[in-house]
C-alpha positions in Angstrom: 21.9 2.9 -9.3 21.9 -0.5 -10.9 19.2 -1.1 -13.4 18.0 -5.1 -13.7 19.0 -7.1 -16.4 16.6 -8.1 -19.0 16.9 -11.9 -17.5 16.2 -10.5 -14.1 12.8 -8.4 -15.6 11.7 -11.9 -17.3 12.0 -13.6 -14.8 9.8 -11.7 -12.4 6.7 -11.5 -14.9 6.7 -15.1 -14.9 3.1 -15.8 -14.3 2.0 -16.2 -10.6 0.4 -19.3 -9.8 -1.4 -20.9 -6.4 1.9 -23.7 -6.8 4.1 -20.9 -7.0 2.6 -19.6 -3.9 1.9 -22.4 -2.2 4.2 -22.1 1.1 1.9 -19.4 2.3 -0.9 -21.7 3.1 -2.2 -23.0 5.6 0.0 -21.2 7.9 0.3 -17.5 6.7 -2.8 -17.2 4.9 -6.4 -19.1 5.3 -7.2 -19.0 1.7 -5.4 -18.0 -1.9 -6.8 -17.2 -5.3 -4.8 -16.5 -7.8 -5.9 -15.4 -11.4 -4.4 -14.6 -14.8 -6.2 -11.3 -14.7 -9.0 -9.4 -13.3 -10.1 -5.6 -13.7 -9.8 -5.2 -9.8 -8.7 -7.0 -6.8 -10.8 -5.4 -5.0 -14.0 -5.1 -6.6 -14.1 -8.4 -7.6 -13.1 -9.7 -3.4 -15.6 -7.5 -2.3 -17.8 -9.2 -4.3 -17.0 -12.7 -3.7 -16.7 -11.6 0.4 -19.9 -10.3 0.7 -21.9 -13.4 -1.5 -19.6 -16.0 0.8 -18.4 -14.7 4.2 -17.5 -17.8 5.4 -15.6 -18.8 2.6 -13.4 -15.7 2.9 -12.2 -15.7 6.4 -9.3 -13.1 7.9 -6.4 -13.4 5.9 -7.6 -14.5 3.0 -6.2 -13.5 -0.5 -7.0 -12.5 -4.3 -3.8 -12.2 -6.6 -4.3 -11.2 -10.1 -1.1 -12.4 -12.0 -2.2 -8.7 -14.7 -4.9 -6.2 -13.2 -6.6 -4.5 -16.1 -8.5 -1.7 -14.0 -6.8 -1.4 -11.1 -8.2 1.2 -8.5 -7.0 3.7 -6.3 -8.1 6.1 -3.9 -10.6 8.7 -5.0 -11.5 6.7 -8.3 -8.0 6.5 -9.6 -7.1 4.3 -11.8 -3.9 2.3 -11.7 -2.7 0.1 -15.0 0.3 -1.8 -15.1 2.1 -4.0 -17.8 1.2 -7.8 -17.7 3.0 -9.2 -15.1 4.9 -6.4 -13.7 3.3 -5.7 -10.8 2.4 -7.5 -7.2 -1.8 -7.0 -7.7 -3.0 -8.1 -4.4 -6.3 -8.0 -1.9 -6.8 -9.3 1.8 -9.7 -10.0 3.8 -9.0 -8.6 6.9 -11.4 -9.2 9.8 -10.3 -8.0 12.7 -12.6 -9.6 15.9 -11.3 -6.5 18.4 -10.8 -3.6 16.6 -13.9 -2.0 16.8 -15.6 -0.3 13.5 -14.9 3.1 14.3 -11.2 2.6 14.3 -11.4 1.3 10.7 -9.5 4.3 9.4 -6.0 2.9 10.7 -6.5 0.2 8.0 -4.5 1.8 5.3 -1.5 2.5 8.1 -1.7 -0.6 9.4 -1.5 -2.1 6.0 1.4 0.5 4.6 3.4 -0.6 7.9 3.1 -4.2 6.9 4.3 -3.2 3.2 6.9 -0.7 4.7 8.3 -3.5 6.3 8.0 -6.5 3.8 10.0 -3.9 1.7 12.9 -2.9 4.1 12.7 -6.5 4.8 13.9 -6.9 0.7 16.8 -4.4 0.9 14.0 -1.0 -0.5 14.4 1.8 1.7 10.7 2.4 1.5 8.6 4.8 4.3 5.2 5.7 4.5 3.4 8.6 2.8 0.1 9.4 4.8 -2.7 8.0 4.2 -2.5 5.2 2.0 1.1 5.4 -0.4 4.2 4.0 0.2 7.3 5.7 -1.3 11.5 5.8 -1.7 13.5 8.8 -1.3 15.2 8.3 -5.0 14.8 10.9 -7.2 17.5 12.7 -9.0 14.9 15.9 -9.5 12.1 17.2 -7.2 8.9 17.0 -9.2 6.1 19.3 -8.3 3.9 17.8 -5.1 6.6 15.2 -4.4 9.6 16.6 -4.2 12.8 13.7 -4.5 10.0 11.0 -3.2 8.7 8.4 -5.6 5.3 6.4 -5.1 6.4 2.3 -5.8 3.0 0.9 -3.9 -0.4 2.4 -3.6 -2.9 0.7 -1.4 -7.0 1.0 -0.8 -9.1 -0.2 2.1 -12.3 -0.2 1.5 -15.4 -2.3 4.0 -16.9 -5.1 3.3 -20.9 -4.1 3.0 -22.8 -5.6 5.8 -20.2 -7.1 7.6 -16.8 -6.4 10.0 -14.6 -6.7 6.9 -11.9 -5.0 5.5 -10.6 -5.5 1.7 -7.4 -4.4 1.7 -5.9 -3.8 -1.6 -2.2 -3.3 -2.2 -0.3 -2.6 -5.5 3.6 -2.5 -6.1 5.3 -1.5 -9.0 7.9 -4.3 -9.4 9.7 -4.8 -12.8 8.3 -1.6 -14.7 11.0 0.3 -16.6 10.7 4.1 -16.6 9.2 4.3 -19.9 6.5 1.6 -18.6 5.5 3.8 -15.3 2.6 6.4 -15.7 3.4 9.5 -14.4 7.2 11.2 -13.1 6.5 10.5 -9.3 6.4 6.7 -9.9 8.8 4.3 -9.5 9.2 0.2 -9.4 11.2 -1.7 -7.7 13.3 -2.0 -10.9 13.5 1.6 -11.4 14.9 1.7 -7.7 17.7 -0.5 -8.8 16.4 -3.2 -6.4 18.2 -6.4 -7.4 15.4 -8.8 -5.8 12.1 -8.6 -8.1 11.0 -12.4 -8.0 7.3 -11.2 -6.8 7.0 -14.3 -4.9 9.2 -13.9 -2.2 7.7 -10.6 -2.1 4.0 -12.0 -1.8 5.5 -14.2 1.2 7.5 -10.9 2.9 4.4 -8.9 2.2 1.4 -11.6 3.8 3.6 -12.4 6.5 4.2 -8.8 7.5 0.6 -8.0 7.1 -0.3 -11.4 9.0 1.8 -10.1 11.8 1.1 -5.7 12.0 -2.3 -7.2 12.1 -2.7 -9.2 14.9 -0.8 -6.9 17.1 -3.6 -4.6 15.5 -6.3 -7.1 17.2 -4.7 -7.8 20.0 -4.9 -4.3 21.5 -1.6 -2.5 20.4 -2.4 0.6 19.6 -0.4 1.2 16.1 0.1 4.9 16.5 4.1 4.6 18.0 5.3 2.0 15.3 3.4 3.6 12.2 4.7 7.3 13.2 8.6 5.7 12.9 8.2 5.1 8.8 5.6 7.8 8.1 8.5 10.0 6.0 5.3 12.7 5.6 6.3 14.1 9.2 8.5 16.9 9.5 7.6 17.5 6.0 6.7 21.1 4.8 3.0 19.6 2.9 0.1 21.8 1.9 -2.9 19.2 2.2 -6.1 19.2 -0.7 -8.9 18.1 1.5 -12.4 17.5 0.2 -14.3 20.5 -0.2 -12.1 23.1 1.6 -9.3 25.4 1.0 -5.8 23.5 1.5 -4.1 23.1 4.4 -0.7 24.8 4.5 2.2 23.9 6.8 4.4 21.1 8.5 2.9 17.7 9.3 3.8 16.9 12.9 2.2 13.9 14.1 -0.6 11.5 13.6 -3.6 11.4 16.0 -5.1 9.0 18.3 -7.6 8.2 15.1 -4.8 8.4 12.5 -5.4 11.6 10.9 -2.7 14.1 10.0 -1.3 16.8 12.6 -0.5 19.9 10.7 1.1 23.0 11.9 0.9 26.0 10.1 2.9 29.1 10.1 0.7 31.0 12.8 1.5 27.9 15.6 -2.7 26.6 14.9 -2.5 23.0 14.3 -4.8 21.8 12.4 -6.1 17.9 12.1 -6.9 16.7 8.9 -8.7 13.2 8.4 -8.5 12.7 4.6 -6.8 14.5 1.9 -4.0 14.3 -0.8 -0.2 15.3 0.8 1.5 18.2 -1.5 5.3 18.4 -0.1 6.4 21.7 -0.4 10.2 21.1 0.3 12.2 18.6 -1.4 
């Protein structure tokens, strides 16, 4: 595995600016922000959404160049050195996708990331609902076996309106001392030798610009997101809110997006939320 050079590592937490970013308007995005910091992306663009719809049309987008209190799902929190890290939030208003099949959000989106990543040279795959991870370990840790979480994303709806914030956080230029906790990985602890976070910006909005308006149009996302979901096939027990886990092998995804799970009696058993445990490496 090659580790970055220090050069390579300062160069990438060069401080993101609209300039720097400039290329992706008018044609990939509608609108950019881009700040030095913020506690959340997406607190603060469901804020500004909700007091401004029309100035926040679909595809529009909030980078924080260092996000102080980032968030994650269930009310976790996500820190990350200044400037190591693609901080990120998109309006996403979808005009045909009907409210109901808001829970695809987070698939849609990972597929997007999935792909901005291959796209990059990161052999990255889908970990249901909402994580994207590499195959890269050199030791299976508890709950994760060899796979190691480089993005995490949140969707959340915009209140009073047919709006999606989605939020999306990669680990870019993070050493392994700088990373939180032994399933997480960057980019740079992947021994990717890209980490300039602006092409990744561009790879990432244009991947997400294109997953979803297929998404609109009426393409039903279940086939493509299913081919990089690495959690099927895997041997996962499932913590789901307020029950006893769910033990066996994820099979497939449903028609809504939640998880298929087999268990040992042949019973399959559908689960709509809940945190993946893999019980095999």
């Amino acid at each position: 595995m090659t580790t970055p050079g220090a050069d390579a590592v300062a160069s990438s937490r060069r401080p993101l600016t609209e300039a720097s970013l400039s290329s992706l308007l008018p044609g990939t995005l509608s609108r950019l922000m881009v700040v030095p910091s913020s506690p959340s992306t997406n607190t603060r663009l469901l804020s500004l959404a909700a007091g401004d719809p029309e100035g926040w049309p679909h595809l529009s987008a909030l980078v924080a160049d260092h996000q102080t209190a980032g968030r994650g799902r269930a009310g976790r929190e996500w820190v990350t050195p200044r400037g190591a890290a693609l901080t990120v939030s998109f309006v996403l208003r979808p005009t045909h996708v009907a409210r109901e099949d808001y829970g695809w959000a987070p698939l849609v989106v990972g597929l997007a990331t999935v792909r901005a990543l291959r796209g990059l040279g990161v052999g990255a795959w889908l970990k249901w609902p909402n994580d994207v991870v590499v195959e890269a370990g050199a030791r299976e840790i508890p709950g994760w076996g060899r796979w190691r979480k480089a993005v995490g994303i949140l969707c959340e709806t915009v209140p009073g309106q047919e709006a999606i914030v989605a939020g999306i956080g990669i680990n870019v230029s993070q050493s392994t001392g700088e990373l939180p906790v032994p399933h997480a990985a960057s980019l740079a602890s992947l021994g990717a030798t890209g980490l300039d976070r602006v092409a990744l910006m561009r790879a990432l909005a244009g991947e997400l610009r294109g997953a979803v308006a297929l998404w609109d149009a009426g393409a039903h996302p279940r086939a493509e997101v299913e081919k990089v979901t690495a959690t099927l096939g895997w041997d996962v027990a499932v913590d789901v809110p307020g029950a006893a886990p769910v033990a066996g092998r994820a099979v497939a995804l449903t028609e809504a997006g939640a998880l298929v799970v087999r268990t040992v009696s042949g019973d399959e058993r559908v689960v709509m939320a809940g945190d993946v445990r893999v019980r095999r490496g």
